[in-house]
N, CA, C and O atoms as a Tripos MOL2 file, in Angstrom:
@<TRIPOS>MOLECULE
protein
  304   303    76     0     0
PROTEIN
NO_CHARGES

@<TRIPOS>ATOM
      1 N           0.8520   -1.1850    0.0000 N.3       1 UNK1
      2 CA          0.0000    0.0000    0.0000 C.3       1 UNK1
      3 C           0.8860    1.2320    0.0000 C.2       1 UNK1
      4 O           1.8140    1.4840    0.7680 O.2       1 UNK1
      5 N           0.4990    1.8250   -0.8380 N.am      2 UNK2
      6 CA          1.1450    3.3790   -0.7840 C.3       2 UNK2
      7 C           0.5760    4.5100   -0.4380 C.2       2 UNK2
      8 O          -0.4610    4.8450   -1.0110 O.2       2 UNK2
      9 N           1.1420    5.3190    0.5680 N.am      3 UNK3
     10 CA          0.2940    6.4420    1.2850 C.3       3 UNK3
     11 C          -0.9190    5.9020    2.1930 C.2       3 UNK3
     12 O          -1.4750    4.8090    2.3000 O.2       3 UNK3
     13 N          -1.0770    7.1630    2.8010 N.am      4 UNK4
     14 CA         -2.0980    6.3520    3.7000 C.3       4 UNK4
     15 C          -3.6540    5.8200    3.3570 C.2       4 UNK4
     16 O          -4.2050    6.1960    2.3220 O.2       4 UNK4
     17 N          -4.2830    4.9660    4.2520 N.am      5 UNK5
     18 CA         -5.6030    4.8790    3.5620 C.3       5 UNK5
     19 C          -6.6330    5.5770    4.1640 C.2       5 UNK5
     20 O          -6.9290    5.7230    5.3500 O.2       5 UNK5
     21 N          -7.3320    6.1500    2.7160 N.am      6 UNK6
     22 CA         -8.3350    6.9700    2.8350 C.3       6 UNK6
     23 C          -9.5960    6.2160    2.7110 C.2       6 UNK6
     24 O          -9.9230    5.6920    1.6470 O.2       6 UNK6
     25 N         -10.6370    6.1240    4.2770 N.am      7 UNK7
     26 CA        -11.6250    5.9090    4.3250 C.3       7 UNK7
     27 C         -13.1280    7.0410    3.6210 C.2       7 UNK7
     28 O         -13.2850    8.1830    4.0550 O.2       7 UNK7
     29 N         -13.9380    6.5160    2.6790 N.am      8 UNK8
     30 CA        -14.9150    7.0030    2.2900 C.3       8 UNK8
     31 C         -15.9890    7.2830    3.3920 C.2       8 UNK8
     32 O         -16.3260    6.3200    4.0810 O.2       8 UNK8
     33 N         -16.6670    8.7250    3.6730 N.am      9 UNK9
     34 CA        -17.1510    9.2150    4.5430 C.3       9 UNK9
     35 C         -18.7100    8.9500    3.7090 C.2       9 UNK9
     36 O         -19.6820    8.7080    4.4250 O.2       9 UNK9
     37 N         -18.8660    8.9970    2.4350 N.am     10 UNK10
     38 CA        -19.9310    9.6940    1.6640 C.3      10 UNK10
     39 C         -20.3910    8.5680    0.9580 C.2      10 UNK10
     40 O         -21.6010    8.4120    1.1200 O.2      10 UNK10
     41 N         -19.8470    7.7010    0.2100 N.am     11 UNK11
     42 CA        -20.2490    6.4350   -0.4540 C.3      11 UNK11
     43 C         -20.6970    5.6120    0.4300 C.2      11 UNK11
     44 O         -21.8050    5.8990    0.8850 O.2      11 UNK11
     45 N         -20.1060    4.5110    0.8940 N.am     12 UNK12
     46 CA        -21.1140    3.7180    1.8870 C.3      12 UNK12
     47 C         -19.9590    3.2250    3.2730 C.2      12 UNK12
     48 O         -18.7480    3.0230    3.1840 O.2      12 UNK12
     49 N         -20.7970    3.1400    4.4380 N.am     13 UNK13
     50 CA        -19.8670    2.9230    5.6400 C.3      13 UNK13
     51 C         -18.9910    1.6570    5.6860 C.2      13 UNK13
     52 O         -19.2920    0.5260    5.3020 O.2      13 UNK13
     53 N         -17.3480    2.2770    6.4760 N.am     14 UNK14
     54 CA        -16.4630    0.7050    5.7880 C.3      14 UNK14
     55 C         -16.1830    0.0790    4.7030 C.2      14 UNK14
     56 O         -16.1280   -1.1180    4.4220 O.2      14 UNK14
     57 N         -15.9740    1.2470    3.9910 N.am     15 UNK15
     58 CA        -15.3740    1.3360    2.2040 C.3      15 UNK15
     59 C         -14.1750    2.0690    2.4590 C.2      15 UNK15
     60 O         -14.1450    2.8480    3.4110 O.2      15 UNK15
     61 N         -13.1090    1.8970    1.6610 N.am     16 UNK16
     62 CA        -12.3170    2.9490    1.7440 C.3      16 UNK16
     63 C         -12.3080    3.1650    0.3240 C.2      16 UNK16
     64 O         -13.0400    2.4290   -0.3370 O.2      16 UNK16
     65 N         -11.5790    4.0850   -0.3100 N.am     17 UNK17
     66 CA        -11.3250    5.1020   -1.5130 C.3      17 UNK17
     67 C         -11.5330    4.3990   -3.1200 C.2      17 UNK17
     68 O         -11.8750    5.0000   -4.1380 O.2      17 UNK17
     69 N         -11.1940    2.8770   -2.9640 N.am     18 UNK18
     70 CA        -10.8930    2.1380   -3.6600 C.3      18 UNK18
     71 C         -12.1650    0.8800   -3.8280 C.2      18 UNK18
     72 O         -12.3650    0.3450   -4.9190 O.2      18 UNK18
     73 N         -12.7970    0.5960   -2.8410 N.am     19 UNK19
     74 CA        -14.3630    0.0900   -3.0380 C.3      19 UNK19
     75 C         -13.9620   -0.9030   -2.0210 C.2      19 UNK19
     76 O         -14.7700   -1.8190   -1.8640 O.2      19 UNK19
     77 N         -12.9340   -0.9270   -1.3210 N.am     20 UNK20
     78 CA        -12.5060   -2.2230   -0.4740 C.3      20 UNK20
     79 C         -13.2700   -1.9660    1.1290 C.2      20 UNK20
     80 O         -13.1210   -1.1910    2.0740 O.2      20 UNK20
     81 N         -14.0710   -3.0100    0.8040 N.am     21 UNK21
     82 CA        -14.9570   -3.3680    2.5330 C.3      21 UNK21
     83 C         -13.8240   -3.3180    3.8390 C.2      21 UNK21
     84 O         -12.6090   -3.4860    3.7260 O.2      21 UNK21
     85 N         -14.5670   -3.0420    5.0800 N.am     22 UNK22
     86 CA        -13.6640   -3.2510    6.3920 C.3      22 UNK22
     87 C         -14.2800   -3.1810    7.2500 C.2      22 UNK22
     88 O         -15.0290   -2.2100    7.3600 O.2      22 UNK22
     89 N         -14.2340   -4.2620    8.3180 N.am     23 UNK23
     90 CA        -14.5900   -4.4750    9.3750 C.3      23 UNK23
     91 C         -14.2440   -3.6060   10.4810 C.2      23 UNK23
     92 O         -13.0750   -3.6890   10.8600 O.2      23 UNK23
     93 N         -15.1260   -2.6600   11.1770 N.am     24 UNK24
     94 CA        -14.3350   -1.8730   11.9210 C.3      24 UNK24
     95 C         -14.2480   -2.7750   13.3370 C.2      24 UNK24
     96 O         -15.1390   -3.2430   14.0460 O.2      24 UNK24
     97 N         -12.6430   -2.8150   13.4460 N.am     25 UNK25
     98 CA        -12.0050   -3.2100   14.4840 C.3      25 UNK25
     99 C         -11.5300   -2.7970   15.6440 C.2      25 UNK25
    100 O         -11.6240   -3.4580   16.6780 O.2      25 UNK25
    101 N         -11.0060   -1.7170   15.5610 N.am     26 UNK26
    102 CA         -9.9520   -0.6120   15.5400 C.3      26 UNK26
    103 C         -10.7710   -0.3490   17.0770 C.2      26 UNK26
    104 O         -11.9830   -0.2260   17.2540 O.2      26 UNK26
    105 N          -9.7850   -0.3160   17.9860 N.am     27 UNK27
    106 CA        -10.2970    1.2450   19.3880 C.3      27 UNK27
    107 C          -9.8330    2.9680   19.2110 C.2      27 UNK27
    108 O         -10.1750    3.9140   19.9210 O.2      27 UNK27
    109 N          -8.8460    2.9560   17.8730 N.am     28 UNK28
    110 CA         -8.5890    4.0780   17.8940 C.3      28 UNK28
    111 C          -7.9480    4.6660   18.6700 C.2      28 UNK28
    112 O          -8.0460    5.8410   19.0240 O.2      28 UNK28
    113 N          -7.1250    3.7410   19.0380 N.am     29 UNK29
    114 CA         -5.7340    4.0660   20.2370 C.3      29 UNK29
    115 C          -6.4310    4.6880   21.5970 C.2      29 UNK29
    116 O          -5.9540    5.5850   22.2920 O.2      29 UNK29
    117 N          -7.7060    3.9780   21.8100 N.am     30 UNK30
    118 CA         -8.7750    4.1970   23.2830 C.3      30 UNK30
    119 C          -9.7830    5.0840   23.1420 C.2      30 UNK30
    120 O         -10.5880    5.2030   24.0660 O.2      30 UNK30
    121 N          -9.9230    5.9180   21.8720 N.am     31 UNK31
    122 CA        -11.1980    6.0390   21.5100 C.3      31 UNK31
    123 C         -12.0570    4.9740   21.4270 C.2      31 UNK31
    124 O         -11.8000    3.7750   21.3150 O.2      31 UNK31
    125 N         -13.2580    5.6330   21.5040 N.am     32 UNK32
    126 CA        -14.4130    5.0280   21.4410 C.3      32 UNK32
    127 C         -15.0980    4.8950   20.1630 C.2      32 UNK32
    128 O         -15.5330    5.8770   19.5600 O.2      32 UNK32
    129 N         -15.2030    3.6880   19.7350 N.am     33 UNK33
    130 CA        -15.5910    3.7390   18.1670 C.3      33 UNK33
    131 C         -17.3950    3.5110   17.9070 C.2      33 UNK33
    132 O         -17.9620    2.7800   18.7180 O.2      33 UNK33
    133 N         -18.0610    4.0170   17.0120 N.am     34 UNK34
    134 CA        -19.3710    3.6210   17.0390 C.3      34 UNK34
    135 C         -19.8930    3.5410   15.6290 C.2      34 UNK34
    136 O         -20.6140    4.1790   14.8620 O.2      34 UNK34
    137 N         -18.9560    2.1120   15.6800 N.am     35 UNK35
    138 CA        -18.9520    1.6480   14.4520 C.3      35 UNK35
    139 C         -19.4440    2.6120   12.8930 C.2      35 UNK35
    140 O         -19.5700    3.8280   13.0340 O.2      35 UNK35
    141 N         -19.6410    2.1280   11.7910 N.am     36 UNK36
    142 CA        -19.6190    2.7180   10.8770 C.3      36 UNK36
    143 C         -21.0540    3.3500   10.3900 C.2      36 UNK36
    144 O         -21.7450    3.0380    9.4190 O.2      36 UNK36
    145 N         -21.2720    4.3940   11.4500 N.am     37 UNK37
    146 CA        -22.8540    4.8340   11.0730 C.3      37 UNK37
    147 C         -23.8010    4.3450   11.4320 C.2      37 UNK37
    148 O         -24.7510    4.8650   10.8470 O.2      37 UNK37
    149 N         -24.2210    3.3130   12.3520 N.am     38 UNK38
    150 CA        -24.6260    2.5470   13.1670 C.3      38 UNK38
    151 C         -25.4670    3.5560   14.0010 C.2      38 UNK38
    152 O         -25.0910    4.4280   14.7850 O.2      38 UNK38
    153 N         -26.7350    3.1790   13.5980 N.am     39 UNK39
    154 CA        -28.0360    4.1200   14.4030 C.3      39 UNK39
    155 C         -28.0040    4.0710   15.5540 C.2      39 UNK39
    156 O         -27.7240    4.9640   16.3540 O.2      39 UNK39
    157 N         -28.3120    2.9390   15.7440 N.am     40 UNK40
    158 CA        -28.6380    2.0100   17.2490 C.3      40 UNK40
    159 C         -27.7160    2.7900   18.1110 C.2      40 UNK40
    160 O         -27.9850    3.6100   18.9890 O.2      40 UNK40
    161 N         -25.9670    2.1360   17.4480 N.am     41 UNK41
    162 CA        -25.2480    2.8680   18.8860 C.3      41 UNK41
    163 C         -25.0890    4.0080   19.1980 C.2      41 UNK41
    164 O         -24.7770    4.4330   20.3110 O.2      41 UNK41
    165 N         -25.3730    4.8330   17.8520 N.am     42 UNK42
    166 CA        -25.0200    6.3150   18.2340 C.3      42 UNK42
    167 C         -26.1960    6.8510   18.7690 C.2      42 UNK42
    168 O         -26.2190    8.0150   19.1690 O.2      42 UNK42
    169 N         -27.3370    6.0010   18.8240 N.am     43 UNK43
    170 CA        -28.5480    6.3220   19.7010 C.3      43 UNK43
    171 C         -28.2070    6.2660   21.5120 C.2      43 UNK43
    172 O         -28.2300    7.0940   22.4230 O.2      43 UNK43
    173 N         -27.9590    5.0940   21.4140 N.am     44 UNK44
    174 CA        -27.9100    4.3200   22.5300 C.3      44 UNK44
    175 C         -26.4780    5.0040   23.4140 C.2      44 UNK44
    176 O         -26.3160    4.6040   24.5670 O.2      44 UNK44
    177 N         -25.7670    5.7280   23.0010 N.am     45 UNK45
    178 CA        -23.9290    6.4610   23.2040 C.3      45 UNK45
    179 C         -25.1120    8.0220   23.6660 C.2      45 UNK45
    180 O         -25.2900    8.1730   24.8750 O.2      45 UNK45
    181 N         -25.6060    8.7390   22.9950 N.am     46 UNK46
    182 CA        -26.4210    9.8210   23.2560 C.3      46 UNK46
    183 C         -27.4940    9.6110   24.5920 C.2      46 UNK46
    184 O         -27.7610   10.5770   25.3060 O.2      46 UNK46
    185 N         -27.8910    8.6850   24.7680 N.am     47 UNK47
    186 CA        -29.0070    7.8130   25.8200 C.3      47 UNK47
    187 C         -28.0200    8.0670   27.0740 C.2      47 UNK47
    188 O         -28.3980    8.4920   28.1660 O.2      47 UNK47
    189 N         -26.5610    7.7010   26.6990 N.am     48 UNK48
    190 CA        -26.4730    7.4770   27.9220 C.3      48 UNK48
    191 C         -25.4850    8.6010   28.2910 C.2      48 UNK48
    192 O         -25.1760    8.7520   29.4730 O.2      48 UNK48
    193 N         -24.9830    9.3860   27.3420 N.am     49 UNK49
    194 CA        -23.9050   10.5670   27.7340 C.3      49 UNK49
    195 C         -24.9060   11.5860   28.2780 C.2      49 UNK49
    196 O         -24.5040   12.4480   29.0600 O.2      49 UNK49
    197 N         -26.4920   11.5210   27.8200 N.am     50 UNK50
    198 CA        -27.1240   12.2560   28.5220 C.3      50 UNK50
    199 C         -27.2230   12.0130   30.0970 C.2      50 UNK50
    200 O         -27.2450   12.9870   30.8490 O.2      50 UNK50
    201 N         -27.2710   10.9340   30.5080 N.am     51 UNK51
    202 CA        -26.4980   10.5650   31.7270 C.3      51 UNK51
    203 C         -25.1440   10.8000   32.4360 C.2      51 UNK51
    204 O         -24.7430   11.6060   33.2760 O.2      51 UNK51
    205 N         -24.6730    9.9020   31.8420 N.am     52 UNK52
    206 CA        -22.9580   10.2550   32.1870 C.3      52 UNK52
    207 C         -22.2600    9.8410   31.2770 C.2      52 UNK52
    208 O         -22.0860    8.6460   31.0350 O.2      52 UNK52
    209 N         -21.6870   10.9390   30.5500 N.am     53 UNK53
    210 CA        -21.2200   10.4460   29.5020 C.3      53 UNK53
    211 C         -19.8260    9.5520   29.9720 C.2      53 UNK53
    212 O         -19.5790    8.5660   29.2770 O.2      53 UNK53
    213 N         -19.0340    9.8110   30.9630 N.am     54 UNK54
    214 CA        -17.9020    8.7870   30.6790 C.3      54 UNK54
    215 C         -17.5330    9.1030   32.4410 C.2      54 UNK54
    216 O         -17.6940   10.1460   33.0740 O.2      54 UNK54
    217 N         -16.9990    7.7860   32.8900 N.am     55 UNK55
    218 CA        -16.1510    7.5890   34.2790 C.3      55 UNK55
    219 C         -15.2450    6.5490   34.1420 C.2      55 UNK55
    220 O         -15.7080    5.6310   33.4660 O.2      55 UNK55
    221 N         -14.0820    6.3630   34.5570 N.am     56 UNK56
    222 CA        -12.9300    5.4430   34.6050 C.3      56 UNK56
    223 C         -13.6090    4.3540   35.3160 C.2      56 UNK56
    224 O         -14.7560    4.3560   35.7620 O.2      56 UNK56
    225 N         -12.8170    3.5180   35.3490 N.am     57 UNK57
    226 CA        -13.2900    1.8300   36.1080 C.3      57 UNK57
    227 C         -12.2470    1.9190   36.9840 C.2      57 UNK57
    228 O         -12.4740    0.9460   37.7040 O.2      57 UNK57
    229 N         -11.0530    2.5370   37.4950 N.am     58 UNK58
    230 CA         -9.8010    2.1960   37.7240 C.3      58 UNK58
    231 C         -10.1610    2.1970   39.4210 C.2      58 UNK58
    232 O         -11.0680    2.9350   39.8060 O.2      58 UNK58
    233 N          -9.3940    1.3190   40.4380 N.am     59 UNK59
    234 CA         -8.6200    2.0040   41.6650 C.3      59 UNK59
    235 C         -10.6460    1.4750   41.7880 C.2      59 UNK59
    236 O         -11.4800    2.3760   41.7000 O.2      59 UNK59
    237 N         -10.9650    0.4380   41.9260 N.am     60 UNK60
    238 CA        -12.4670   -0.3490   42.9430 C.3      60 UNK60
    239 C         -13.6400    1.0110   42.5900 C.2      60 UNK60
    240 O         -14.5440    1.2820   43.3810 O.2      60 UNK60
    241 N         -13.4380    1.7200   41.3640 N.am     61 UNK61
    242 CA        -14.3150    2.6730   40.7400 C.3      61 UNK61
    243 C         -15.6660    2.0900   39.9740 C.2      61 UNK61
    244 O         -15.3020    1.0650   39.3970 O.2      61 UNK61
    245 N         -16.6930    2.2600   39.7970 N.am     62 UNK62
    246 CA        -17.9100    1.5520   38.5140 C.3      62 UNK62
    247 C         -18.7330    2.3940   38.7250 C.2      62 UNK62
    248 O         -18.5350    3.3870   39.4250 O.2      62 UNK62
    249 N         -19.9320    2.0780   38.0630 N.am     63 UNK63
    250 CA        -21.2240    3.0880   37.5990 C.3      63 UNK63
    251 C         -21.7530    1.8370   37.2550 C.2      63 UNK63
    252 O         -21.2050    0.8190   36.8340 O.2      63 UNK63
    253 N         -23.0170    2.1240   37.5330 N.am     64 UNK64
    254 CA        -24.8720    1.5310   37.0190 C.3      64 UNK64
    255 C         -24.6740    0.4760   35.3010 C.2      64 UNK64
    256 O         -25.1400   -0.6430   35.0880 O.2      64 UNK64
    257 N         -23.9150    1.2690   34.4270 N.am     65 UNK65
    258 CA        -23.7890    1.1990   33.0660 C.3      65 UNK65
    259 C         -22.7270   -0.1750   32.6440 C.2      65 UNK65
    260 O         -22.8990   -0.9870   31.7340 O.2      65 UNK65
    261 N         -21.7470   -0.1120   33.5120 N.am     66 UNK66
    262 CA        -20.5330   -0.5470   33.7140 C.3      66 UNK66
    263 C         -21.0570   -1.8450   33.8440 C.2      66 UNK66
    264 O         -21.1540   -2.6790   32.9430 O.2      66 UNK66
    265 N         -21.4560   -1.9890   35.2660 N.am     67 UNK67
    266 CA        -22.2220   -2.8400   36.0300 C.3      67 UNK67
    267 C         -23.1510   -4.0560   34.9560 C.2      67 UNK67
    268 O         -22.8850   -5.2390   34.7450 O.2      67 UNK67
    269 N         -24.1700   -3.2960   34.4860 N.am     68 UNK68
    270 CA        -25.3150   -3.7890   34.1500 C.3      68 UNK68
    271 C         -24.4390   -4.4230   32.8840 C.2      68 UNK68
    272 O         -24.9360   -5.5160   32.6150 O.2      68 UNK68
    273 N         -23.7750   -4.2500   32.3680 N.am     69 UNK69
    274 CA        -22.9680   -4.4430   30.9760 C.3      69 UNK69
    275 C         -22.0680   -6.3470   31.4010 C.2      69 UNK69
    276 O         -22.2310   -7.5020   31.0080 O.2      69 UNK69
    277 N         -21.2980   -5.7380   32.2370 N.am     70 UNK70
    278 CA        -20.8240   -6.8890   33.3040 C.3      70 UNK70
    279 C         -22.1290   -8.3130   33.6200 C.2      70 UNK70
    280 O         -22.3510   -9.4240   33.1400 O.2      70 UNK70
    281 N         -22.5200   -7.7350   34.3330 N.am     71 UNK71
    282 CA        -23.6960   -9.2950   34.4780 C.3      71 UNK71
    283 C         -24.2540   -9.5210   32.9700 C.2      71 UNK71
    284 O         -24.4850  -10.7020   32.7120 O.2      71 UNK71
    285 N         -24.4730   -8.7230   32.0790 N.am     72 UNK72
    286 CA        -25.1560   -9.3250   30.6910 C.3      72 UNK72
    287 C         -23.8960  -10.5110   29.9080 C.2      72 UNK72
    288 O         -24.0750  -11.3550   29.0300 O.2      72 UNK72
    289 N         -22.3930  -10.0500   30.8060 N.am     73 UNK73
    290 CA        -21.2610  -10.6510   29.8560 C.3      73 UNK73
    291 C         -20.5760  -11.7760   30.4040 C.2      73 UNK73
    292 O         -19.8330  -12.5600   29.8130 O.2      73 UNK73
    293 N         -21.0170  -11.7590   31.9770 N.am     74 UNK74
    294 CA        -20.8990  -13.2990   32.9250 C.3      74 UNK74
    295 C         -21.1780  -14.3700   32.1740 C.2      74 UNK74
    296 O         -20.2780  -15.1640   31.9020 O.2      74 UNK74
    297 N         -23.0820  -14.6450   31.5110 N.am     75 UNK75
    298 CA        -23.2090  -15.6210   31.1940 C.3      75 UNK75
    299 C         -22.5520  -16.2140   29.7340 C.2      75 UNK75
    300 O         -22.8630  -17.2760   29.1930 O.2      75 UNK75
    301 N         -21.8790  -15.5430   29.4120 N.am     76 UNK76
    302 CA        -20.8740  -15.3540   27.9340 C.3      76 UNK76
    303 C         -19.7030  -16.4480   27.6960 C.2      76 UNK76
    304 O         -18.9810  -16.3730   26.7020 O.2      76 UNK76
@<TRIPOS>BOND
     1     1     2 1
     2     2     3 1
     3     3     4 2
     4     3     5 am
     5     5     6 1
     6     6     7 1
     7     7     8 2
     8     7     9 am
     9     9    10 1
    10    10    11 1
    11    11    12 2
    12    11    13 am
    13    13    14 1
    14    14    15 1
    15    15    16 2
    16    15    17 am
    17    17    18 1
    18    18    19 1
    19    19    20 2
    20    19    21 am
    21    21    22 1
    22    22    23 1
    23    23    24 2
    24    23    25 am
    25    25    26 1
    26    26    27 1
    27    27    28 2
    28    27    29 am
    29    29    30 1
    30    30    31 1
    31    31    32 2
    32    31    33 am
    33    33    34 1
    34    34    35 1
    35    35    36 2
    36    35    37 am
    37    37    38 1
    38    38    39 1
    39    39    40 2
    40    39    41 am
    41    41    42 1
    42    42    43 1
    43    43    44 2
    44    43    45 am
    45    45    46 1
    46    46    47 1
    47    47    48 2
    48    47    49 am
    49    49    50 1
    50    50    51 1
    51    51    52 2
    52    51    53 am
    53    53    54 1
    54    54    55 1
    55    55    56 2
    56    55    57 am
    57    57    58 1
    58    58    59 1
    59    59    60 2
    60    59    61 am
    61    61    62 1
    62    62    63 1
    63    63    64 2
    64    63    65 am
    65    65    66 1
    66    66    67 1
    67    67    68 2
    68    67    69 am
    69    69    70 1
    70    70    71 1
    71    71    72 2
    72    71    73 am
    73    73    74 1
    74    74    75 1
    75    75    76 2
    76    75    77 am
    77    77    78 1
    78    78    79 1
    79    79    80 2
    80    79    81 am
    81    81    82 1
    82    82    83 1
    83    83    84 2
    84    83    85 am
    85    85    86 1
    86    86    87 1
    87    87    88 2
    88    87    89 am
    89    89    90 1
    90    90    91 1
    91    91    92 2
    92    91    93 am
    93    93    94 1
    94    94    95 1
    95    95    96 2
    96    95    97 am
    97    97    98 1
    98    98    99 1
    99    99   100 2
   100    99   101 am
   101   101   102 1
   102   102   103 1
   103   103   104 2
   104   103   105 am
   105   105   106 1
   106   106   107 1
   107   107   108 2
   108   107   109 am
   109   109   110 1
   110   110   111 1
   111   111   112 2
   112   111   113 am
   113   113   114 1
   114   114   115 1
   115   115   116 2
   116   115   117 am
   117   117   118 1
   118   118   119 1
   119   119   120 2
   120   119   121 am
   121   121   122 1
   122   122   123 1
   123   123   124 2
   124   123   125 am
   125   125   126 1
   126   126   127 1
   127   127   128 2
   128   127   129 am
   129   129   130 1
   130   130   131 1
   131   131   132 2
   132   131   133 am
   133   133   134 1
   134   134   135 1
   135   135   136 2
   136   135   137 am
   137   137   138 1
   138   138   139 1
   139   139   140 2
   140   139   141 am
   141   141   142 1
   142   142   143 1
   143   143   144 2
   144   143   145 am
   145   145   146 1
   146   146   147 1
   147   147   148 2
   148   147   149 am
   149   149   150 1
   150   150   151 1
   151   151   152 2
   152   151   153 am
   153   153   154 1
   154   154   155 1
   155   155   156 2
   156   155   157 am
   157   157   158 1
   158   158   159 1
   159   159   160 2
   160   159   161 am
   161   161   162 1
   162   162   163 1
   163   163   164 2
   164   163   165 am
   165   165   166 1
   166   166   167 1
   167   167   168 2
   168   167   169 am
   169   169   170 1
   170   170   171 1
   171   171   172 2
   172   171   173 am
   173   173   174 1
   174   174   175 1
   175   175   176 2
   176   175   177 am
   177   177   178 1
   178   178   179 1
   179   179   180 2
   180   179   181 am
   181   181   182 1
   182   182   183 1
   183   183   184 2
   184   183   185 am
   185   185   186 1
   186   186   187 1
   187   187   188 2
   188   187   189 am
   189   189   190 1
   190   190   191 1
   191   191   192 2
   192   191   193 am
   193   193   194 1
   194   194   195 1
   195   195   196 2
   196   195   197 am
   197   197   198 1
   198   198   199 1
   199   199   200 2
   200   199   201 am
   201   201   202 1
   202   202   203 1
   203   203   204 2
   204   203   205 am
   205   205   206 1
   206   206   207 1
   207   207   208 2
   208   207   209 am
   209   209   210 1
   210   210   211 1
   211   211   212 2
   212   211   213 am
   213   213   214 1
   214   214   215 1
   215   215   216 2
   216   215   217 am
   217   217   218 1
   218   218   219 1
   219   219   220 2
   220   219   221 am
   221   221   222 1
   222   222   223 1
   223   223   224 2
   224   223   225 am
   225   225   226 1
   226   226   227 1
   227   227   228 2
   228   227   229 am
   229   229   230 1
   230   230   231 1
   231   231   232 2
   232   231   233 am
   233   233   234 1
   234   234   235 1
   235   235   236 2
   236   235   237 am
   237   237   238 1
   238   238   239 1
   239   239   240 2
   240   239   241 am
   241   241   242 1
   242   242   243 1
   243   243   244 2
   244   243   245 am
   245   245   246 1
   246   246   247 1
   247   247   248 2
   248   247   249 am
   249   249   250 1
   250   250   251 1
   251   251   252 2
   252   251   253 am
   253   253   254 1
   254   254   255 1
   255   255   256 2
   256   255   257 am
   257   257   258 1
   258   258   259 1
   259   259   260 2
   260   259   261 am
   261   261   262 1
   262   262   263 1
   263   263   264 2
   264   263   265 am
   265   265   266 1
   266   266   267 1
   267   267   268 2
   268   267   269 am
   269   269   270 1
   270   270   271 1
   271   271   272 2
   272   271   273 am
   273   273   274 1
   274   274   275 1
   275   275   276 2
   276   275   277 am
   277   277   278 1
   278   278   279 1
   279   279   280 2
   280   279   281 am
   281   281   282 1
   282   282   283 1
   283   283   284 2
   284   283   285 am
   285   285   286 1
   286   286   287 1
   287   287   288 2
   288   287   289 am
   289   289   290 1
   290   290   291 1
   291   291   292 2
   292   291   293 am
   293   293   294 1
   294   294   295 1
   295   295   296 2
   296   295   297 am
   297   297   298 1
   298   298   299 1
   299   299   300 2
   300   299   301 am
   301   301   302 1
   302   302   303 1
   303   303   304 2
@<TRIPOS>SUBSTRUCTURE
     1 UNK1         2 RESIDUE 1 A UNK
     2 UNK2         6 RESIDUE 1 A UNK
     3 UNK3        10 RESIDUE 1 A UNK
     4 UNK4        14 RESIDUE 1 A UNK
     5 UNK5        18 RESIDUE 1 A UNK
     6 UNK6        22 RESIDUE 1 A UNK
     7 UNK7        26 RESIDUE 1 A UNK
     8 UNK8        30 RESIDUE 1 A UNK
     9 UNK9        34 RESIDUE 1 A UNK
    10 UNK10       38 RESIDUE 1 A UNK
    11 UNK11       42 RESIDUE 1 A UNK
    12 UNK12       46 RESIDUE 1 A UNK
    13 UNK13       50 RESIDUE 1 A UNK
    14 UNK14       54 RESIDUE 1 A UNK
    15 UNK15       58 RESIDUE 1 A UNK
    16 UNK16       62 RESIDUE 1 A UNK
    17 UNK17       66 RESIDUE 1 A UNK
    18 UNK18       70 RESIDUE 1 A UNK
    19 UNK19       74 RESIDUE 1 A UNK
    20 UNK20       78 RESIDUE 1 A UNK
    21 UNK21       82 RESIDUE 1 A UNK
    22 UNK22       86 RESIDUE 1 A UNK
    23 UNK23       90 RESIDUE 1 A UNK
    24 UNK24       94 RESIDUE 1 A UNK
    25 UNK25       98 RESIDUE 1 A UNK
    26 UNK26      102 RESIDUE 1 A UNK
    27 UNK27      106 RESIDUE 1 A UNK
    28 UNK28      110 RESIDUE 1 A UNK
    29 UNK29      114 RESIDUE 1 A UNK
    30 UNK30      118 RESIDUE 1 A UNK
    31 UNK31      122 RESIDUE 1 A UNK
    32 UNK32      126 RESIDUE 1 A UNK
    33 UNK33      130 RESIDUE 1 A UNK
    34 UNK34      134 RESIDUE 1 A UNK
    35 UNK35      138 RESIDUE 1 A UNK
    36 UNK36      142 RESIDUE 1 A UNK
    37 UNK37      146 RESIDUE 1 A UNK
    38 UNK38      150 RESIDUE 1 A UNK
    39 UNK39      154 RESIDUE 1 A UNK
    40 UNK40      158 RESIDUE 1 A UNK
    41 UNK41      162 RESIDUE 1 A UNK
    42 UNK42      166 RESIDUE 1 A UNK
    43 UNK43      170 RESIDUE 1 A UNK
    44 UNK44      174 RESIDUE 1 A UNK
    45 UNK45      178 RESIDUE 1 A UNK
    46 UNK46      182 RESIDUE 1 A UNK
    47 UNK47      186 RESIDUE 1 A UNK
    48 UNK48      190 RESIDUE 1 A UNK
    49 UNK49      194 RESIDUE 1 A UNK
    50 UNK50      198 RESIDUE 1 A UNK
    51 UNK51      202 RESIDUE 1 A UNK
    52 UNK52      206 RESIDUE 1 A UNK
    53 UNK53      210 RESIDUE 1 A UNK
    54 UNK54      214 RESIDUE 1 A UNK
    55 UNK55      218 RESIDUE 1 A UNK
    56 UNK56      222 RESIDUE 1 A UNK
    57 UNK57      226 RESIDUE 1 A UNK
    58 UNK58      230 RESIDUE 1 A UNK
    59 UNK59      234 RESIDUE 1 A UNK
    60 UNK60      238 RESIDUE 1 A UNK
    61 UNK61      242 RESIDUE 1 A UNK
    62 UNK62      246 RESIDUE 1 A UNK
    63 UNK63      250 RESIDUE 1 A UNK
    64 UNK64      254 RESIDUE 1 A UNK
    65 UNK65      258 RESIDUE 1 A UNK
    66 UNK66      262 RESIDUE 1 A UNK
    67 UNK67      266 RESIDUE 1 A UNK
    68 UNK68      270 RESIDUE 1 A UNK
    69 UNK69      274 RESIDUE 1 A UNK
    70 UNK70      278 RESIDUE 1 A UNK
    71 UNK71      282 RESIDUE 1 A UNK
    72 UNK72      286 RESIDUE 1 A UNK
    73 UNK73      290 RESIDUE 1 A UNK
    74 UNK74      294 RESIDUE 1 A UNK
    75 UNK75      298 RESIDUE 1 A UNK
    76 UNK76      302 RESIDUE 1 A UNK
């Protein structure tokens, strides 16, 4: 590959420049990703920043969100 790759904003989500599909993987070096245009989460990310949008886990820290996320991922 030469130069960097340019993801398409305007054609369709998880295309880049060239028509090539992609799975978004990526954390974005600890960003928060919400996926490629994805209603739901950017619904559901707004739902809850109207709440709280963000708290660390670190040092015996959690929240309600954290929590509830946790027991759905026990039985996993």
């Amino acid at each position: 590959m030469d130069g960097p790759l340019i993801m398409c904003a305007v054609r369709a989500p998880g295309v880049d420049e060239n028509g090539k599909e992609y799975i978004e993987a990526s954390r974005a070096c600890g960003g928060v990703s919400l996926g490629f245009g994805e209603k739901r989460l950017a619904e559901a990310a707004k739902a809850q920043m109207e709440k709280l949008s963000y708290y660390h886990l670190f040092n015996s820290k959690s929240h309600e969100p954290a929590i509830e996320l946790a027991e759905r991922l026990l039985p996993l």
